[in-house]
C-alpha positions as CSV (number, residue, x, y, z in Angstrom):
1,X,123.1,116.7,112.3
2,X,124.8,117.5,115.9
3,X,127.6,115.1,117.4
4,X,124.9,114.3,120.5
5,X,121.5,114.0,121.6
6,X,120.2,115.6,124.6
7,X,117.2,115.2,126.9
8,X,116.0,118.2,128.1
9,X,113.4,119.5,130.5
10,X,111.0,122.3,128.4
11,X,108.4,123.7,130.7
12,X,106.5,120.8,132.3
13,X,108.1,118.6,129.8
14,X,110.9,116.8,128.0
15,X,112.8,117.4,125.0
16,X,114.7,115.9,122.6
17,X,117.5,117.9,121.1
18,X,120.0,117.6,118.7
19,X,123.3,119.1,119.6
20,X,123.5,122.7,117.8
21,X,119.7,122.8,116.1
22,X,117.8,125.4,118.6
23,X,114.4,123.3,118.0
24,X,113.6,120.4,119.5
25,X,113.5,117.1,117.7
26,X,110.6,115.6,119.6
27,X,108.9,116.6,122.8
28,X,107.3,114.1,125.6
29,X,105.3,114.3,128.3
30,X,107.8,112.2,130.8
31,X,111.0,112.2,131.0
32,X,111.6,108.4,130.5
33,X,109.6,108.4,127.3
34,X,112.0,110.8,126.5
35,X,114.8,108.9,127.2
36,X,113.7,106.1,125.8
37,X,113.0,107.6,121.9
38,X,116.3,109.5,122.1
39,X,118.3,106.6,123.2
40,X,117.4,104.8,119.7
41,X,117.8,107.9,117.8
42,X,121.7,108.0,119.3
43,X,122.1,104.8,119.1
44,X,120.7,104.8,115.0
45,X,123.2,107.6,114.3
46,X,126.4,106.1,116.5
47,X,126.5,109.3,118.7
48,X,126.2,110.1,122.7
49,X,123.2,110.5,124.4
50,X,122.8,113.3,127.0
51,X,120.4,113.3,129.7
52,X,119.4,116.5,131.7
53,X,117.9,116.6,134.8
54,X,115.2,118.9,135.8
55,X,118.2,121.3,136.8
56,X,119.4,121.4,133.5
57,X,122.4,119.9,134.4
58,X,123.7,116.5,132.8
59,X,123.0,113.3,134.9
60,X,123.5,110.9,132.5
61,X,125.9,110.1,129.5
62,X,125.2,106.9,127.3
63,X,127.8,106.8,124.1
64,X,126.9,104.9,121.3
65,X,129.6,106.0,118.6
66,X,133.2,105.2,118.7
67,X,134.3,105.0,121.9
68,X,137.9,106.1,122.1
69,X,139.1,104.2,125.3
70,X,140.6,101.2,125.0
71,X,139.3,99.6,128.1
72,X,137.1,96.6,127.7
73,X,133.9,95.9,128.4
């Protein structure tokens, strides 16, 4: 099991990978459906939640493990 989740675009759709495993978890035909299913996996396994956008690039971080600043809130 990988220290994140991402969101990923896969063709004309979206995946949901764990960080290190080449295959995809799950794979959905939106994005936010996406999103949705892989924000309760990270939050289940108290790990960070990366969303891609269509670029590839990350547009989104959502932690849900141990968050090391000490800043409340």
């Amino acid at each position: 099991m990988g220290d994140a989740i991402h969101v990923v675009p896969q063709g004309e759709q979206w995946a949901i990978k764990e960080e290190g495993v080449d295959e995809p978890f799950q794979v959905h035909e939106t994005q936010e459906a996406a999103v949705t299913d892989a924000r309760a996996l990270a939050a289940s396994r108290g790990v960070e939640l990366l969303i891609h956008g269509e670029d590839g690039g990350i547009r989104e971080r959502d932690s849900h493990g141990d968050d090391p600043r000490s800043v409340p809130g």
